[in-house]
DOGUKE-372536 format. One record per residue (C-alpha): x, y, z negated; residue in three letters; residue number from 1. Coordinates in Angstrom, 1 decimal. Layout:
residues N
atom east:X&north:Y&up:Z&residuo:ALA&num:NUM .
...
END
This chain:
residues 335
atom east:0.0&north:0.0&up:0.0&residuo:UNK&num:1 .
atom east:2.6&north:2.5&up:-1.3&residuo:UNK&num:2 .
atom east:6.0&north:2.8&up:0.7&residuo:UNK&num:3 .
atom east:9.3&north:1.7&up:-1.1&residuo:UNK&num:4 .
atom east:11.3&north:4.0&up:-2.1&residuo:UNK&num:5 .
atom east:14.1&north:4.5&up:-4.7&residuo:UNK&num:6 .
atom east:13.1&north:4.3&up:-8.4&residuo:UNK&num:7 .
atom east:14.5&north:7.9&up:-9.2&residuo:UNK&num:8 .
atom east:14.1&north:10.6&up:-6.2&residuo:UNK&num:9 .
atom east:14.4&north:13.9&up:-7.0&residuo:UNK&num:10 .
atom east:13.3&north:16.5&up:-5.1&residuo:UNK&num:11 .
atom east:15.8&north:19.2&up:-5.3&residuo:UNK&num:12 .
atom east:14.9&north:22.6&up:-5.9&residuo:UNK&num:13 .
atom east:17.5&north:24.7&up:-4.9&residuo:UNK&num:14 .
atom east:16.2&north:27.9&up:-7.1&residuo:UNK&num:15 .
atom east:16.5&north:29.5&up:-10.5&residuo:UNK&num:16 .
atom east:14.2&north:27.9&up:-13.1&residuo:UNK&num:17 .
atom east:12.6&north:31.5&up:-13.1&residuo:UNK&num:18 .
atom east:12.2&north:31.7&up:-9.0&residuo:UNK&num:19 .
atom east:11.4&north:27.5&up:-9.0&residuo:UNK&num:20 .
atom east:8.4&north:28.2&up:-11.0&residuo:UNK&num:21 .
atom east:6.6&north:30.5&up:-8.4&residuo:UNK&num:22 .
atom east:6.6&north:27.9&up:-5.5&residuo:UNK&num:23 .
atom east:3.8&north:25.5&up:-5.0&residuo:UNK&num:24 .
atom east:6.2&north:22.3&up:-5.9&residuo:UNK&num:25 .
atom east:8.3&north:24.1&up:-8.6&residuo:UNK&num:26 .
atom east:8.7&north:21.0&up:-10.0&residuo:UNK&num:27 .
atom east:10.8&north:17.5&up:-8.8&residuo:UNK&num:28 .
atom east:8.9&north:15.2&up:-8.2&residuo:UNK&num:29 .
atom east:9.8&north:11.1&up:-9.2&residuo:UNK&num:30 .
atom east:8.7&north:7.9&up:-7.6&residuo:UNK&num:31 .
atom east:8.6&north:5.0&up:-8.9&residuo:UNK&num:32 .
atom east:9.5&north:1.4&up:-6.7&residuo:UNK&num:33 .
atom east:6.5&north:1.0&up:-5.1&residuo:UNK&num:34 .
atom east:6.4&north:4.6&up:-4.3&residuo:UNK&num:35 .
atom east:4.1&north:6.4&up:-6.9&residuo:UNK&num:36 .
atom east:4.2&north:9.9&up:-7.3&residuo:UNK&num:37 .
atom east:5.0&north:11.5&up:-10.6&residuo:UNK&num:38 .
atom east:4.6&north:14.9&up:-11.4&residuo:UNK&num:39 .
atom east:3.5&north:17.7&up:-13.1&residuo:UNK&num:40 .
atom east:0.9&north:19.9&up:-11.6&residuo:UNK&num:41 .
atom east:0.4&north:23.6&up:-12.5&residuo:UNK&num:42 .
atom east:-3.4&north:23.5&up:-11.5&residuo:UNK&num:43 .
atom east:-3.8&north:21.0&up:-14.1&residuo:UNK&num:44 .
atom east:-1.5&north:23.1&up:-16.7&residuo:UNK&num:45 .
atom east:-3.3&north:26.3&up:-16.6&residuo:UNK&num:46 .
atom east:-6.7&north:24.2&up:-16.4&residuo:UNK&num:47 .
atom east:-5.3&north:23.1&up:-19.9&residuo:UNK&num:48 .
atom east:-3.9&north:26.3&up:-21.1&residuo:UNK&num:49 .
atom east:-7.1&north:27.8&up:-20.9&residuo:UNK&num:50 .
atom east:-8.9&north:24.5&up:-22.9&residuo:UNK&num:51 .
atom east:-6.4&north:25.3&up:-25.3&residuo:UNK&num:52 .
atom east:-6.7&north:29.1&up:-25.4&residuo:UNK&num:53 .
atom east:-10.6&north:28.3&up:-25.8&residuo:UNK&num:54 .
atom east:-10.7&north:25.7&up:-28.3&residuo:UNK&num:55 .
atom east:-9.8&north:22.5&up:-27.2&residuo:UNK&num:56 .
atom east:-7.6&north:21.2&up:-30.4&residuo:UNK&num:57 .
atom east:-7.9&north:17.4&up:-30.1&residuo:UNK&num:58 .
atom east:-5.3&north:15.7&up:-31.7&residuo:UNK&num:59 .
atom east:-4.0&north:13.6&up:-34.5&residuo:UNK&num:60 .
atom east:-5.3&north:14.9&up:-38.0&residuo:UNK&num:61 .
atom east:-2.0&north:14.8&up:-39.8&residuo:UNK&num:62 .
atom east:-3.6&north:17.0&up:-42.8&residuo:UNK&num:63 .
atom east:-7.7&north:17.4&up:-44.0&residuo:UNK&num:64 .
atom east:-7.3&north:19.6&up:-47.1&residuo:UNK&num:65 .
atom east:-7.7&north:22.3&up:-47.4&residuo:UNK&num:66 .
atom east:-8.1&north:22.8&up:-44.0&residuo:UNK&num:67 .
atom east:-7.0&north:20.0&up:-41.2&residuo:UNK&num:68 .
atom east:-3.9&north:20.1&up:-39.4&residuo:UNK&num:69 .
atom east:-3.7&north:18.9&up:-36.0&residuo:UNK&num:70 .
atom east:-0.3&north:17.5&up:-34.8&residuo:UNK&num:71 .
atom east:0.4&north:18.8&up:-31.2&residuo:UNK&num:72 .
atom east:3.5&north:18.0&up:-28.9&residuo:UNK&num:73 .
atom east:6.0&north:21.0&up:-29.4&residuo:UNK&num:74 .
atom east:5.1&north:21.9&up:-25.5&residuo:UNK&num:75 .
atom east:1.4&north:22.3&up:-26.0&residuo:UNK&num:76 .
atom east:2.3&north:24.2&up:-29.6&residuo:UNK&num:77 .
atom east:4.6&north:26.6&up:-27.7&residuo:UNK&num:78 .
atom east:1.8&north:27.2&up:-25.0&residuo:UNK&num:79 .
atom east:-0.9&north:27.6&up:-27.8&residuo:UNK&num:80 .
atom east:0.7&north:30.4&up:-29.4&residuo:UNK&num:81 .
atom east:1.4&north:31.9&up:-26.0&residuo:UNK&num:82 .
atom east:-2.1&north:31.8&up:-24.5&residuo:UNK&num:83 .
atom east:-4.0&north:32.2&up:-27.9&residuo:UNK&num:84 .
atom east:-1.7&north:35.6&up:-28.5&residuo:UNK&num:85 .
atom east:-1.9&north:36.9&up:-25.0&residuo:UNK&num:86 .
atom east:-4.0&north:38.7&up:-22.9&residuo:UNK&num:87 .
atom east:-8.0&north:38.3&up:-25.0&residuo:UNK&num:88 .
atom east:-9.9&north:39.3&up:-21.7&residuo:UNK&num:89 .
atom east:-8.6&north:36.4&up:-19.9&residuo:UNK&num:90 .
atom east:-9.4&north:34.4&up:-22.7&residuo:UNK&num:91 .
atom east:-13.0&north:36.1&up:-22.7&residuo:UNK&num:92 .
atom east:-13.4&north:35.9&up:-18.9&residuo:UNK&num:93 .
atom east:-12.3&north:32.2&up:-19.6&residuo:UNK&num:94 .
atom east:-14.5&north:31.7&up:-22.5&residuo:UNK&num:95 .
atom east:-17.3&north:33.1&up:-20.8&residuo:UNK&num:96 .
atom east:-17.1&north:30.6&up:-17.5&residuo:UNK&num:97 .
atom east:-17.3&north:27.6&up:-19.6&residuo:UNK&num:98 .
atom east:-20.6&north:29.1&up:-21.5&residuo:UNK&num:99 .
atom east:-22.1&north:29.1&up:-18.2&residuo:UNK&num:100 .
atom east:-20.5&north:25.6&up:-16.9&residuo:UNK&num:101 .
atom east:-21.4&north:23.0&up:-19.7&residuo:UNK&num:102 .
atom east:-20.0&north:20.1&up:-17.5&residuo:UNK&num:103 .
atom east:-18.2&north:17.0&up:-18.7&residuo:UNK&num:104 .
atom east:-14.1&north:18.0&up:-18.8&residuo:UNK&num:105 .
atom east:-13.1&north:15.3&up:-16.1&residuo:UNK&num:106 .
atom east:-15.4&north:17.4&up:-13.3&residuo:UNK&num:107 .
atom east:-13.6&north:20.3&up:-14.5&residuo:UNK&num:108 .
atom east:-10.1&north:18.1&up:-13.8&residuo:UNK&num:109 .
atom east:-11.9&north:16.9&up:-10.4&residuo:UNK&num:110 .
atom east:-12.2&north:20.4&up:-10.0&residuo:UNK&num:111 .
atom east:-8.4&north:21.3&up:-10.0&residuo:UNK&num:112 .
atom east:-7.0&north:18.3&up:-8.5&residuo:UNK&num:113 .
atom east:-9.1&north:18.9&up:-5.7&residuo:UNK&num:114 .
atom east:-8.1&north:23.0&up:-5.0&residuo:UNK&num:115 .
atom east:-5.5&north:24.7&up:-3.8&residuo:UNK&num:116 .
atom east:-2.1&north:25.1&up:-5.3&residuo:UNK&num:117 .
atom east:-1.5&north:27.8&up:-7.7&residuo:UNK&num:118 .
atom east:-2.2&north:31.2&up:-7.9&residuo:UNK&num:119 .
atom east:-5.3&north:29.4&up:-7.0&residuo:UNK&num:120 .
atom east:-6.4&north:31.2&up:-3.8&residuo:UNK&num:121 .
atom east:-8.6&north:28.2&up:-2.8&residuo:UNK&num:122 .
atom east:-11.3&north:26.1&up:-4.8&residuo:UNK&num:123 .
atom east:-12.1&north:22.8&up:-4.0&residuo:UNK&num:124 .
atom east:-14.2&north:21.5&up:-1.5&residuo:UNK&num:125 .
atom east:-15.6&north:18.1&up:-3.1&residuo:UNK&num:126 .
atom east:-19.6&north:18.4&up:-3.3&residuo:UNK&num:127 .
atom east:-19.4&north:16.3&up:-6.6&residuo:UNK&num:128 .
atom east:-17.7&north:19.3&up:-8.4&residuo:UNK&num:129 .
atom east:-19.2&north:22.2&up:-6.4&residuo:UNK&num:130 .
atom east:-20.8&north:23.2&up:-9.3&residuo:UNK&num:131 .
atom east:-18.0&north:24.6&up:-10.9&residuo:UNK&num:132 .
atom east:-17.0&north:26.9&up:-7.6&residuo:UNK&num:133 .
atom east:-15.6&north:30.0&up:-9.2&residuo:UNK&num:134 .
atom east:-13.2&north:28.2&up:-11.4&residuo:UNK&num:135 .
atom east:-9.9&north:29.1&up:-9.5&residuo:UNK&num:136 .
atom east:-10.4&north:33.0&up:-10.0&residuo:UNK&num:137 .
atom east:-10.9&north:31.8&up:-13.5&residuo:UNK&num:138 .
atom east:-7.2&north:29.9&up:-13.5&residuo:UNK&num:139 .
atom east:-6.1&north:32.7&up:-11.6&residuo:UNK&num:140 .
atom east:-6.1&north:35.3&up:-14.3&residuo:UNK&num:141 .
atom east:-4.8&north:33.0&up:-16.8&residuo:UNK&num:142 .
atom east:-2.0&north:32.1&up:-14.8&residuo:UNK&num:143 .
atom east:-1.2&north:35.6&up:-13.6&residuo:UNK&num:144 .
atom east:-2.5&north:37.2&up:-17.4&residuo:UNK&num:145 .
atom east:-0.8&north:34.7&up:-19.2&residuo:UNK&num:146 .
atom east:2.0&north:34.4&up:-17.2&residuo:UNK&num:147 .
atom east:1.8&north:30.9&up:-16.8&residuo:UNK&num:148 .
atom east:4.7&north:30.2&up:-14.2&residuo:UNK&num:149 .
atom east:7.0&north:31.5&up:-17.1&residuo:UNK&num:150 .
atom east:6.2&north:29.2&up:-19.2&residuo:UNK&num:151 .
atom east:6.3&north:26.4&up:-16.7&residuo:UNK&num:152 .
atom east:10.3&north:27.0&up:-15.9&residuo:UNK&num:153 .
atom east:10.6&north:26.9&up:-19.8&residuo:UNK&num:154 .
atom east:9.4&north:22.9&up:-20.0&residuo:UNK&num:155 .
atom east:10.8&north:21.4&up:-16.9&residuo:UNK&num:156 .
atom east:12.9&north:19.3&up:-19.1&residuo:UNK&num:157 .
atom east:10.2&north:18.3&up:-21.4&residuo:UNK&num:158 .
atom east:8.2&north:16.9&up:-18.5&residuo:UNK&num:159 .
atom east:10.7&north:15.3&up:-16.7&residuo:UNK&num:160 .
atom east:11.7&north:13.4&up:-19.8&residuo:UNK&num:161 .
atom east:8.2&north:12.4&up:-20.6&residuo:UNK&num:162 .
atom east:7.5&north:11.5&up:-16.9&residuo:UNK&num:163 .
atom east:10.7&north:9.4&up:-16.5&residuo:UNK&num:164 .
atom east:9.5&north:6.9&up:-19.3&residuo:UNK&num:165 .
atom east:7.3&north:5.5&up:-17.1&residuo:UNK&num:166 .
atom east:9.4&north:5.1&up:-13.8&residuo:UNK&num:167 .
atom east:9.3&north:1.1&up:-14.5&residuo:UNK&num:168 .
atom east:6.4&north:0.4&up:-16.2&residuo:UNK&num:169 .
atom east:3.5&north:0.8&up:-13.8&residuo:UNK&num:170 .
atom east:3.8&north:-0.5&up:-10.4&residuo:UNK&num:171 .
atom east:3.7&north:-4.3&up:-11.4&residuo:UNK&num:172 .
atom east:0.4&north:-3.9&up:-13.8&residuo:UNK&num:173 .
atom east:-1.2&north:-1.3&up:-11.2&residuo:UNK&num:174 .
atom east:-0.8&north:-3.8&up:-8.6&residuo:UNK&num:175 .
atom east:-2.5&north:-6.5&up:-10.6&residuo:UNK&num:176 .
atom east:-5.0&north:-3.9&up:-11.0&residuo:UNK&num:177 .
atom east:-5.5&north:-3.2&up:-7.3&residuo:UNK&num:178 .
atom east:-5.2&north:-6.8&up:-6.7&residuo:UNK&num:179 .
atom east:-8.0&north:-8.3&up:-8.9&residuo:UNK&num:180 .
atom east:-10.3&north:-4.9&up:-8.1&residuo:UNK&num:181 .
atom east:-9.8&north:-5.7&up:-3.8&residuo:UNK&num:182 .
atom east:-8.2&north:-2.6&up:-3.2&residuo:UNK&num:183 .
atom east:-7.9&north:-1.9&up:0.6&residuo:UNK&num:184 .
atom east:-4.2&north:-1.0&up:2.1&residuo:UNK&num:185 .
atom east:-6.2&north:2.3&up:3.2&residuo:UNK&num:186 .
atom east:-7.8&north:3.3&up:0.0&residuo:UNK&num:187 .
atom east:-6.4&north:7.1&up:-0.9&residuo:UNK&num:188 .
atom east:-3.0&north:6.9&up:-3.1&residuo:UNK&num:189 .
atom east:-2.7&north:7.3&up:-6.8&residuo:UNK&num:190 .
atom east:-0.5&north:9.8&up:-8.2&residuo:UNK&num:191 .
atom east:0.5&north:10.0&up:-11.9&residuo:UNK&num:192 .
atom east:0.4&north:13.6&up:-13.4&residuo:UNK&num:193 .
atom east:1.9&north:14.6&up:-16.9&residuo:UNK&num:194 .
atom east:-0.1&north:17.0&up:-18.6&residuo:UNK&num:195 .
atom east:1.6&north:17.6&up:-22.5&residuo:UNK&num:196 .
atom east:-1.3&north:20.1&up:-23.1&residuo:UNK&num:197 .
atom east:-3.7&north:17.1&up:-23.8&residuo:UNK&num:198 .
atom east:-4.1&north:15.1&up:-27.1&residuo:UNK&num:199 .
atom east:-1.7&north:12.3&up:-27.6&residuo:UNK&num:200 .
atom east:-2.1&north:8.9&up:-25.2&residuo:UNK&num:201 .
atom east:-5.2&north:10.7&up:-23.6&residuo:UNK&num:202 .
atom east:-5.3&north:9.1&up:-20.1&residuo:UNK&num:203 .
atom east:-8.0&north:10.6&up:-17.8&residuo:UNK&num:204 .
atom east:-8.7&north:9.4&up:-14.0&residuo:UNK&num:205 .
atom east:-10.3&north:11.3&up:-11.4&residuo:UNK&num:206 .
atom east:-11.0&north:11.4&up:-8.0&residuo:UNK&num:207 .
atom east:-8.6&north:14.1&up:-6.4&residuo:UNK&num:208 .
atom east:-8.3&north:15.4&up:-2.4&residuo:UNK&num:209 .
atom east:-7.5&north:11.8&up:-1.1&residuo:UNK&num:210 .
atom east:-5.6&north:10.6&up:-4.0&residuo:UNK&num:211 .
atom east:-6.6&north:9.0&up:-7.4&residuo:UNK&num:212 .
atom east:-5.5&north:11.0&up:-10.4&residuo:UNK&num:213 .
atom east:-4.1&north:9.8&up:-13.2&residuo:UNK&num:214 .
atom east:-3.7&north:12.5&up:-15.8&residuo:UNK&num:215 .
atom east:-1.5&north:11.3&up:-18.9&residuo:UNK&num:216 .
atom east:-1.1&north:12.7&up:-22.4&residuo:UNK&num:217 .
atom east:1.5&north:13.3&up:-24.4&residuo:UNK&num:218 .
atom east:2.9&north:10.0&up:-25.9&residuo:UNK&num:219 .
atom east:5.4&north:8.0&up:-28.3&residuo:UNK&num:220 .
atom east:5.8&north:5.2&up:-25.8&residuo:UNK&num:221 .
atom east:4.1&north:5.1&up:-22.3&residuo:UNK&num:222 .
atom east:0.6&north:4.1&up:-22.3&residuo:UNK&num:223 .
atom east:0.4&north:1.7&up:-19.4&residuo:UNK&num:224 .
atom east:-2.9&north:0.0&up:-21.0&residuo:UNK&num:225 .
atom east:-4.5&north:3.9&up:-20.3&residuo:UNK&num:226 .
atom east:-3.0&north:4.1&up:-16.7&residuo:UNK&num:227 .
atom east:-4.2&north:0.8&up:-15.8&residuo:UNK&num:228 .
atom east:-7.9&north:1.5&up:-17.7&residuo:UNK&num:229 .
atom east:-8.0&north:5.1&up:-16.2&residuo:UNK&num:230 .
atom east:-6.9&north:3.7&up:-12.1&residuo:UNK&num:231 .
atom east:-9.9&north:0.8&up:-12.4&residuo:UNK&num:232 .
atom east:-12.6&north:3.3&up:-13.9&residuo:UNK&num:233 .
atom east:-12.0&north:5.3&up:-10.9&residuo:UNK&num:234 .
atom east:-13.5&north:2.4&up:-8.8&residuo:UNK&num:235 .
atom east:-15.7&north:0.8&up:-11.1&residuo:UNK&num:236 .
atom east:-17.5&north:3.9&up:-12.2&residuo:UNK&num:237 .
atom east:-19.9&north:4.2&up:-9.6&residuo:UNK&num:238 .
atom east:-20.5&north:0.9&up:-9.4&residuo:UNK&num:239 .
atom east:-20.8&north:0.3&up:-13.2&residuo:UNK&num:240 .
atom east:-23.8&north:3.4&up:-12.6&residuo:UNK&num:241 .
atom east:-25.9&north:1.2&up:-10.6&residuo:UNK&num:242 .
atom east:-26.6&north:-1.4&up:-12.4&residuo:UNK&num:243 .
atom east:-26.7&north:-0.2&up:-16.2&residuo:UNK&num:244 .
atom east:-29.5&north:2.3&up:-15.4&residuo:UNK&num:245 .
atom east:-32.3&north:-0.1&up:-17.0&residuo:UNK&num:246 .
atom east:-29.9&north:-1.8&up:-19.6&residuo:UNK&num:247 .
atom east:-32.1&north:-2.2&up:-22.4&residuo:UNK&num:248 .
atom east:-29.7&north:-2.7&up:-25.0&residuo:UNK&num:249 .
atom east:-27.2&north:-0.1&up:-24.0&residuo:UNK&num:250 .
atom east:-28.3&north:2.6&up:-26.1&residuo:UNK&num:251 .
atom east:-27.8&north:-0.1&up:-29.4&residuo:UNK&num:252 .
atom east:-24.6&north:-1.2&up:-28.8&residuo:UNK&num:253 .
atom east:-23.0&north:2.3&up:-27.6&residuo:UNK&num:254 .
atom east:-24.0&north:3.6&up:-31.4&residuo:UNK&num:255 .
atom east:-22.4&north:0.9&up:-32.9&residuo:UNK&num:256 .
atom east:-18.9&north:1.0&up:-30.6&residuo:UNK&num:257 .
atom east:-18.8&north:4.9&up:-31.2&residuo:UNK&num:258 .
atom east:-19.2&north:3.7&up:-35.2&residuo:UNK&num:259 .
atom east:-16.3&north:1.6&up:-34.3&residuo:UNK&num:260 .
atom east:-14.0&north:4.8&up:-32.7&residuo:UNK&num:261 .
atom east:-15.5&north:4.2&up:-29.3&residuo:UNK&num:262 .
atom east:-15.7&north:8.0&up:-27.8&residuo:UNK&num:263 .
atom east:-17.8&north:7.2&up:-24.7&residuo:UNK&num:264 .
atom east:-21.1&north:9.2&up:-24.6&residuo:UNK&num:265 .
atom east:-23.5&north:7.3&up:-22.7&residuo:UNK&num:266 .
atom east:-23.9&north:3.6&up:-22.2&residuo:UNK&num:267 .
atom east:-22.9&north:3.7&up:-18.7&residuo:UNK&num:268 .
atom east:-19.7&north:5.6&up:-19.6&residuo:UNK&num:269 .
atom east:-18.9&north:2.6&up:-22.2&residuo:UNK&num:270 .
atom east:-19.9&north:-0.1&up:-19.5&residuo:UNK&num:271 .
atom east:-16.9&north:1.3&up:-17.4&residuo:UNK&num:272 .
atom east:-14.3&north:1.7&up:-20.1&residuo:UNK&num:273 .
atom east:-15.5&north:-1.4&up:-21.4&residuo:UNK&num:274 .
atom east:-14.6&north:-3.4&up:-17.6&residuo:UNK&num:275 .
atom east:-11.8&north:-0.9&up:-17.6&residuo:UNK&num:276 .
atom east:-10.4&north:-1.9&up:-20.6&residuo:UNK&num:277 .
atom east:-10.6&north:-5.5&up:-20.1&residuo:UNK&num:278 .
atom east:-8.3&north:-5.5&up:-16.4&residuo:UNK&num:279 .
atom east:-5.6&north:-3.4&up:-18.2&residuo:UNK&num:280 .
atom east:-5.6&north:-6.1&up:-20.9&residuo:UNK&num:281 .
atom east:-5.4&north:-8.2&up:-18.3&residuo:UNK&num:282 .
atom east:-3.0&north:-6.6&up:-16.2&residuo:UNK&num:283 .
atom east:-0.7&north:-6.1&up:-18.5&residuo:UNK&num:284 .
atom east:-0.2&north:-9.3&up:-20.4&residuo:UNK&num:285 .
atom east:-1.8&north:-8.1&up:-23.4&residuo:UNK&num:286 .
atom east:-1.4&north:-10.0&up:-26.9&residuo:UNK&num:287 .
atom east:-4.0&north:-11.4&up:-28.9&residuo:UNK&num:288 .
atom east:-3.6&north:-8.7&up:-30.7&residuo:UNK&num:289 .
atom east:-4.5&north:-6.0&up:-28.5&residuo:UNK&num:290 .
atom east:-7.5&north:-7.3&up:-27.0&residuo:UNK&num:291 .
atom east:-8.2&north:-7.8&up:-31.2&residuo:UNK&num:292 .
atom east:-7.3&north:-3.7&up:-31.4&residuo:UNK&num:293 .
atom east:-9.5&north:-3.6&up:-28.6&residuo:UNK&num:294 .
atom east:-12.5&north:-5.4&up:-30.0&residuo:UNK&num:295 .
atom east:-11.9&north:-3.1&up:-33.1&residuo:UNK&num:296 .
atom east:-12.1&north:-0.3&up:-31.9&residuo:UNK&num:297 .
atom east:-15.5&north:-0.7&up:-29.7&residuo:UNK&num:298 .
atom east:-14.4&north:-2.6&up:-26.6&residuo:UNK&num:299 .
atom east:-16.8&north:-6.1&up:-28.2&residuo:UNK&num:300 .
atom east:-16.3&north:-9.2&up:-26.0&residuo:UNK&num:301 .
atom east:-13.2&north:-7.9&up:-23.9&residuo:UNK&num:302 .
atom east:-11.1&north:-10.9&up:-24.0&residuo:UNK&num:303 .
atom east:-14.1&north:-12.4&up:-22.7&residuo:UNK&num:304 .
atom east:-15.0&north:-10.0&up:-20.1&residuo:UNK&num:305 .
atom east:-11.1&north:-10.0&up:-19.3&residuo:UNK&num:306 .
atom east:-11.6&north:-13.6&up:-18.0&residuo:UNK&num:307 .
atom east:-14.5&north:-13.2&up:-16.0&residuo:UNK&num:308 .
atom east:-12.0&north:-11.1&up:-13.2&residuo:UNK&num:309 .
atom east:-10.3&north:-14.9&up:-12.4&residuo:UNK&num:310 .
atom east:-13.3&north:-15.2&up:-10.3&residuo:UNK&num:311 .
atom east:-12.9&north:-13.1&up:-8.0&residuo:UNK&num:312 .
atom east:-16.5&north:-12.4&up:-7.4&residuo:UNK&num:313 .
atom east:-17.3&north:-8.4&up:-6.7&residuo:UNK&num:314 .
atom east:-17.5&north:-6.5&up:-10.4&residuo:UNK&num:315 .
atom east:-20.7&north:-5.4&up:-9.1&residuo:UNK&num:316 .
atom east:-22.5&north:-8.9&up:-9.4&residuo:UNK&num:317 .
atom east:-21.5&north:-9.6&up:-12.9&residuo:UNK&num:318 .
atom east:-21.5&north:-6.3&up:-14.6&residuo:UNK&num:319 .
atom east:-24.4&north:-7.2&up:-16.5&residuo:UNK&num:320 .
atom east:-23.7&north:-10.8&up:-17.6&residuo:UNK&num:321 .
atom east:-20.5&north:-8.8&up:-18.9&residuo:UNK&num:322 .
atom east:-22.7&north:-6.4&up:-20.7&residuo:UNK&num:323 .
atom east:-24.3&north:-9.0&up:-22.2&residuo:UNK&num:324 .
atom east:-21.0&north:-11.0&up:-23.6&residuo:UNK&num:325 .
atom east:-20.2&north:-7.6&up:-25.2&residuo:UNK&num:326 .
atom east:-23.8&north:-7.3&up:-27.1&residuo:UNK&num:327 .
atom east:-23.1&north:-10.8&up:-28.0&residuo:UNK&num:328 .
atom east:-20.1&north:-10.0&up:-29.9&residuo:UNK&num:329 .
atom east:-20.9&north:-6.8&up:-31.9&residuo:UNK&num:330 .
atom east:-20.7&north:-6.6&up:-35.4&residuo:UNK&num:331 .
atom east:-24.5&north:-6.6&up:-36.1&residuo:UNK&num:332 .
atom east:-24.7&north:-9.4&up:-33.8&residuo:UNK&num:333 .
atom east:-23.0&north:-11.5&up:-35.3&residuo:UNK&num:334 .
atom east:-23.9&north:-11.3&up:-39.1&residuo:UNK&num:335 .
END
């Protein structure tokens, strides 16, 4: 699918740091074996710049008295205190877009991954997030305001250590991935994009201009599981929607994964992580023990679910038999 091509290319940017960060790639790309891309994306850092400016704090609760303390990578902290203290009418003109446009975050990521490079003279031209046209004059400001391409030339380094730790850890697992899900040699690329503004091993997949996005968080060791769980959700989403439209028992056993630290919001959503989460497992070789963590933590009957991929049969014609293996295997279930 992917071209070969040595494990660490650079692309060489014969600039300053301070001139680099005004040009549409101001920032080397890497490519792993097979030939995925990974980068950094400035649409996708002022995107989170202004989350962060406008409250987006998710994180790790490191302190809850007398007032919590969320533990940020030292990139996102150093663009906090930039964006928070800067200009408040961007921040306002920011604030006041997303009053207007209460839309899940991933359209918003759809969005930028879809538009033109920064300073954001173009918007996107995907009807699935046409809704939230108007959003590059909003990234715009921020990134002119804020001064955004400053800030970028600061954390070069940061990024390209973060993005290097996964030069060798995804190519065999996404393959398994592509593999089990029929992936076609002409289905659109999938890039890997760093983003250290986001909370810690947040993966988030999207559908970008021809090429699936995978958007990855900040992280102690790289989060394969996510990538893998993030590039199938991409494809099994809409089909997932089809068929869990008249699942009676979604609505029961989505309360009691979110009890269990699930943070889907609507039974289709968990139907897709859910089938998501069981081909990483799979993909990766995963341990007893993780599809355990998994079960723990919402994912009920994924070691099960994990095994129905070996027969090959379309996800489509066995989503709810699935569905049905996970309600089977919840806690209240089973008492």
């Amino acid at each position: 699918m992917h071209l070969k091509l040595l494990s660490c290319v650079f692309t060489v940017v014969a600039a300053s740091p301070a001139v680099a960060a005004t040009e549409p790639d101001w920032f080397s790309s890497l490519y792993t074996g097979d030939g995925m891309e990974l980068r950094a994306d400035e649409r996708v850092f002022a995107l989170f710049a202004v989350l962060n400016a406008t409250g987006f704090d998710a994180g790790p609760v490191t302190r809850t008295e007398p007032v919590p303390k969320v533990n940020y990578h030292p990139v996102r902290a150093l663009v906090r205190t930039r964006v928070i203290g800067g200009d408040p009418d961007v921040r306002k003109a920011a604030d006041a877009f997303l009053d207007a446009h209460p839309t899940a975050l991933k359209k918003y990521l759809g969005y930028v991954v879809s538009a033109g490079p920064a300073p954001f003279s173009a918007g996107s031209k995907l009807k699935d997030v046409a809704e939230l046209k108007g959003l590059e004059t909003v990234l715009a400001r921020a990134y002119t305001g804020w001064k955004l391409d400053e800030v970028l030339a600061q954390v070069q380094g940061d990024y390209r250590k973060a993005l290097k730790a996964y030069l060798a850890s995804v190519d065999a697992p996404l393959a398994k991935a592509r593999a089990t899900l029929k992936v076609p040699d002409s289905a659109p690329p999938s890039v890997m994009v760093m983003n250290l503004l986001d909370a810690q091993d947040t993966v988030r997949g999207v559908q970008g201009d021809n090429e699936v996005v995978l958007v990855v968080g900040p992280a102690e060791k790289p989060n394969v599981e996510g990538v893998v769980r993030e590039y199938a959700r991409v494809f099994i989403d809409p089909l997932v929607s089809k068929k869990v439209a008249g699942w009676a028992g979604g609505a029961a056993l989505l309360k009691e994964a979110q009890v269990a630290g699930a943070p889907d919001q609507t039974p289709a959503e968990y139907a897709s992580s859910l089938l998501g989460t069981a081909l990483a497992l799979k993909a990766i070789n995963a341990t007893d023990a993780q599809y355990d963590a998994a079960q723990a933590r919402g994912y009920f009957g994924v070691k099960e679910i994990a095994k129905m991929f070996d027969d090959g049969k379309p996800v489509e014609g066995w989503v709810l038999d699935a569905l049905a293996r996970a309600d089977a295997r919840r806690p209240a279930r089973k008492q």
